[in-house]
C-alpha positions as CSV (number, residue, x, y, z in Angstrom):
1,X,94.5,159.2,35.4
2,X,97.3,159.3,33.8
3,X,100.7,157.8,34.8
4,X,104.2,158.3,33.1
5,X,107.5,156.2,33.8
6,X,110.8,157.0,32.8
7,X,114.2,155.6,33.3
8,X,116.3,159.1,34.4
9,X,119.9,157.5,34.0
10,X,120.5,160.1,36.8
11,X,117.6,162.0,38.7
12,X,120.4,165.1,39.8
13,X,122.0,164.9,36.1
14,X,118.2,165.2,34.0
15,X,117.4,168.2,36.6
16,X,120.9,169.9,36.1
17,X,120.0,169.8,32.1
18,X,116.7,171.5,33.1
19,X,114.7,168.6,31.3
20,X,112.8,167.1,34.1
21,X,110.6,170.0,35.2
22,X,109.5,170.2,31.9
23,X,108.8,166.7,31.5
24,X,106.7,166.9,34.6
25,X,104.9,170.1,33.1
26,X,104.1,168.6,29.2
27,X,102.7,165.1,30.7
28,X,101.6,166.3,33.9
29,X,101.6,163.2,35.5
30,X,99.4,161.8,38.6
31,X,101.8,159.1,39.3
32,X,105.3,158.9,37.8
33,X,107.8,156.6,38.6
34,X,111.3,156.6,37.7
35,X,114.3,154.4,37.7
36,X,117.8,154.5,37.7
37,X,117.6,157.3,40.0
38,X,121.6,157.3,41.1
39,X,120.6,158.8,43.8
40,X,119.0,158.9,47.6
41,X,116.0,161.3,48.4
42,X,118.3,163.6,50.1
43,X,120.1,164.2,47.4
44,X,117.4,165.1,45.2
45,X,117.1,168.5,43.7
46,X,113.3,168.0,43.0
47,X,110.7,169.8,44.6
48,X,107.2,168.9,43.7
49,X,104.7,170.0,46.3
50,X,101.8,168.2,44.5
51,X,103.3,164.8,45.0
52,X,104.2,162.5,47.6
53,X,107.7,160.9,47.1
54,X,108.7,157.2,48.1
55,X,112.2,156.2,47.1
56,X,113.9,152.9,46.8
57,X,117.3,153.5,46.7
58,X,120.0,151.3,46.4
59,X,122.8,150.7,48.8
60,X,126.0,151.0,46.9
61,X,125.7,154.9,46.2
62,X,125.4,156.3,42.2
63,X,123.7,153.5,41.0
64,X,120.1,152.2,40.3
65,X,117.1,153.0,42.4
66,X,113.5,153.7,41.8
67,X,111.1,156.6,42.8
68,X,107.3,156.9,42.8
69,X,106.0,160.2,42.7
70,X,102.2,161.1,43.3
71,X,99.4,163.0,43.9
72,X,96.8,160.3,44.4
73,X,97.6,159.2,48.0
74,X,98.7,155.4,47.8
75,X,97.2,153.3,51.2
76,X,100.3,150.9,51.3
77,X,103.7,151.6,50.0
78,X,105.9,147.9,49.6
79,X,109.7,148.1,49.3
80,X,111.5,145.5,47.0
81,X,110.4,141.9,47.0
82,X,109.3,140.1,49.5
83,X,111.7,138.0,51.5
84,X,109.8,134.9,50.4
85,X,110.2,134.9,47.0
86,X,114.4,136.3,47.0
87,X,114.7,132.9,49.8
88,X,113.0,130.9,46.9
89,X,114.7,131.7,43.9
90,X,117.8,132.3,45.5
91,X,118.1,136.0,44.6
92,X,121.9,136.8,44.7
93,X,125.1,136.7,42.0
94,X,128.4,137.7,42.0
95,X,127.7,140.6,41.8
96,X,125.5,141.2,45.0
97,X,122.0,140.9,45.5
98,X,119.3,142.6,43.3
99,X,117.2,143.2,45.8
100,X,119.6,145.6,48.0
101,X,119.7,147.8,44.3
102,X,117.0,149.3,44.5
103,X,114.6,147.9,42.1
104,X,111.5,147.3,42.9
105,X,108.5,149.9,44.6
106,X,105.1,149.6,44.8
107,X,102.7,151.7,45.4
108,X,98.8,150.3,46.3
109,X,96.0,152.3,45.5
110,X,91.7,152.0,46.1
111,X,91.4,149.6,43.4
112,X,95.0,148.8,42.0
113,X,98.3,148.6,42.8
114,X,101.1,150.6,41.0
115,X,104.6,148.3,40.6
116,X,107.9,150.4,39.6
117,X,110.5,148.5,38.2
118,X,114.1,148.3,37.1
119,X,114.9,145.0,35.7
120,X,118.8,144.2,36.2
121,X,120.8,144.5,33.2
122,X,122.6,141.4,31.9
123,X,125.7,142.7,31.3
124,X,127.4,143.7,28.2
125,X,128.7,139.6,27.9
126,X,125.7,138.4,29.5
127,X,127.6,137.8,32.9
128,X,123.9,138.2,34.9
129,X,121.6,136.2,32.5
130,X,121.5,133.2,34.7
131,X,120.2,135.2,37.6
132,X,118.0,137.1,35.6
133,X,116.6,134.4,33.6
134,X,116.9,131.7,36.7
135,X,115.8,133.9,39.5
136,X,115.1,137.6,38.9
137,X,112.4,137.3,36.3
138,X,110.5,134.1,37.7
139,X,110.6,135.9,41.3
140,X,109.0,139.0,40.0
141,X,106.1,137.6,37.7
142,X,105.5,135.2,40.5
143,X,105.0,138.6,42.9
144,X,102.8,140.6,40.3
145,X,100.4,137.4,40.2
146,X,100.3,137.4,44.1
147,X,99.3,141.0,44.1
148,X,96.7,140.7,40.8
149,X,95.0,138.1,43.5
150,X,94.4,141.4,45.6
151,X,93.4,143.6,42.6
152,X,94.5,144.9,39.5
153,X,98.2,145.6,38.4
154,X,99.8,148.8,36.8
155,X,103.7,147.9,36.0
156,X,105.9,150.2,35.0
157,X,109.5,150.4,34.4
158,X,112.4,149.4,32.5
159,X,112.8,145.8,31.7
160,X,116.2,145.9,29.8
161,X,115.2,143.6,26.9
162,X,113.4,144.3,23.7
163,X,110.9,141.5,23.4
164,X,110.4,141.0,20.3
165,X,112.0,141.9,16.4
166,X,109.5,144.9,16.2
167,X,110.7,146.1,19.4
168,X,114.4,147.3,18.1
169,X,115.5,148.7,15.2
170,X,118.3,145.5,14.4
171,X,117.2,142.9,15.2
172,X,119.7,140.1,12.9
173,X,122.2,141.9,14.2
174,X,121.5,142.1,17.7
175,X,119.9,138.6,18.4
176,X,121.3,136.8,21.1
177,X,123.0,139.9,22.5
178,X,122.4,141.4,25.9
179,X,118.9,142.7,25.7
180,X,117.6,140.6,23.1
181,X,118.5,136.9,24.3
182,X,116.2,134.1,23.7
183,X,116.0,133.9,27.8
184,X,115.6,137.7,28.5
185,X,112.9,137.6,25.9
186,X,111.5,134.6,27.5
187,X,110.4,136.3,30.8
188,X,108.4,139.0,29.0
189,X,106.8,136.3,26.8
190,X,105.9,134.9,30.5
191,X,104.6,137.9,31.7
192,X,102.3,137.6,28.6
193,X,101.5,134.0,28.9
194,X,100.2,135.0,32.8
195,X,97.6,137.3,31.5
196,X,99.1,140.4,31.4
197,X,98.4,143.3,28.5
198,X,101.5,145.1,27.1
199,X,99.4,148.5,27.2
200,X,101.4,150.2,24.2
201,X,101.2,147.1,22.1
202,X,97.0,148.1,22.0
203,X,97.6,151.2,19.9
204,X,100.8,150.6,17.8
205,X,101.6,148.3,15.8
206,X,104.6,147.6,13.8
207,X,108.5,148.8,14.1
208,X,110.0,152.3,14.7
209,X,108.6,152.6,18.4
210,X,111.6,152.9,20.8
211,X,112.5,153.7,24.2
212,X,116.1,153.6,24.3
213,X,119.3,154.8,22.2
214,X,123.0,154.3,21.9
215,X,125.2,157.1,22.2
216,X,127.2,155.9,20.0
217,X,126.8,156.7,15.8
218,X,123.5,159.4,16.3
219,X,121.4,156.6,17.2
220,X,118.6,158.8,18.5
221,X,118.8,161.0,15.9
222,X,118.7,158.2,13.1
223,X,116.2,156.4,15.7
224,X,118.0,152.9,15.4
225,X,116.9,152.2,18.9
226,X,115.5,149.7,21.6
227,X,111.7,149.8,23.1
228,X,113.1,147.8,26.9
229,X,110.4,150.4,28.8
230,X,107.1,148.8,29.3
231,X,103.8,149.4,31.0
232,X,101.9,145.8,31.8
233,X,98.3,146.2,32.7
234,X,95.7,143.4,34.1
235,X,93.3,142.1,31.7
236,X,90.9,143.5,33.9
237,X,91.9,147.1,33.3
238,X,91.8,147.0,29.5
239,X,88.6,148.4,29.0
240,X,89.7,151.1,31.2
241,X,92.7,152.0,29.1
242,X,92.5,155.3,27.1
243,X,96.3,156.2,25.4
244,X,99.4,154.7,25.3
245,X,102.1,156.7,24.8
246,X,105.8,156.8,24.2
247,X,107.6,160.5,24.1
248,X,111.2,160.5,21.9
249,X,110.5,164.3,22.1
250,X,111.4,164.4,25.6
251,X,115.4,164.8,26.3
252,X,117.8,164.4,29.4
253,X,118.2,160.6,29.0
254,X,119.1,158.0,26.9
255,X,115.8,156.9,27.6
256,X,112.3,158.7,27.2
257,X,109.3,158.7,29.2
258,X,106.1,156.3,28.6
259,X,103.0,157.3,29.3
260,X,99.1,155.6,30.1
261,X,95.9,157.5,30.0
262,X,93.9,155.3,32.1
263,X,90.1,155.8,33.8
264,X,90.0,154.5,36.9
């Protein structure tokens, strides 16, 4: 099985640049999920008769929003997080609440569940750090344990933060910035500490592996980028785990698409 996330920045823009039908034909994905979507299922150009669609779109229009496309039929589809868990941690800011934005989706399968996520940004002067590092993160590691309980865990998505110096190209210059704060980085150094696998990190090591550019100064081009898209696999399921993948040869974004060959 093989399943592929990318962050779109824009599901109708990536289709009008005739990039995303050729994603879907050079990965050929059973389950891809996407985020940042901009956009609600009416809306969308894409017609895939080989998948099932579920959308999570959020409620201010244009912005955010996740998408699972696939082929394997999922038993259970679960919008955001559960109502539990936003109560606990209190899961609103000034700017609104994170869980009417379309951010979370998950998909539950035979013998795992599939999470889709897009991790809210903490703003270019770190404006939403407190609810991310306070609320947002704690509330969503707390619901991927409840569901490992149940069975394994595939998540997938874009976390906004590079967690550690090998994950972007400048670090020095870039620490405590949005993206690579000592709290953003925290909450994937808790995802870690719970038992989870960053899949990619089990076949590359090192610097120069990145999921995210600037368009500013030919970033991509020069590849001084970011790695902020992650798949996170059980422990149980890392036996099971074939390739991990990330694709810079894949346009339409200012992301590309990740990838994990997985035999389940």
């Amino acid at each position: 099985m093989k399943i592929v996330s990318w962050n779109v920045n824009g599901l109708r823009a990536v289709f009008r640049k005739g990039e995303f039908l050729p994603m879907i034909k050079k990965l050929k994905p059973d389950i891809l999920c996407i985020q940042e979507t901009k956009a609600k299922q009416h809306q969308s150009p894409v017609d895939l008769p080989e998948y099932d669609e579920f959308w999570n779109s959020a409620e201010k229009p244009g912005y955010s929003g996740v998408a699972i496309f696939t082929k394997p039929k999922p038993k259970k589809v679960i919008y955001d997080l559960p109502d539990d868990l936003v109560k606990k941690y209190n899961l609103k800011d000034e700017f609104g609440d994170p869980n009417k934005e379309g951010r979370v989706l998950t998909a539950e399968f035979d013998n795992f569940f599939a999470v889709n996520v897009y991790t809210p940004n903490s703003k270019p002067n770190l404006e939403r750090l407190k609810l991310r590092h306070d609320s947002w993160d704690p509330a969503f590691l707390e619901f991927m344990v409840k569901l490992e309980k149940e069975k394994p865990v595939i998540v997938c998505g874009d976390f906004n933060v590079a967690h550690t110096e090998d994950d972007l190209a400048r670090p020095k210059e870039n620490d405590g910035s949005t993206g690579f704060t000592k709290e953003e980085r925290e909450g994937i150094d808790n995802i870690i500490k719970a038992g989870f696998i960053d899949s990619f990190r089990l076949f590359h090591k090192g610097n120069g592996y990145y999921t995210w550019w600037s368009h500013w100064g030919r970033a991509r081009e020069r590849n001084v980028g970011w790695r902020i898209d992650y798949i996170f696999i059980s422990p149980k399921l890392k036996d099971k785990i074939k390739k991990a993948e990330i694709h810079p040869d894949i346009f339409g974004s200012d992301h590309c698409p990740v990838s994990l060959e997985i035999d389940l």
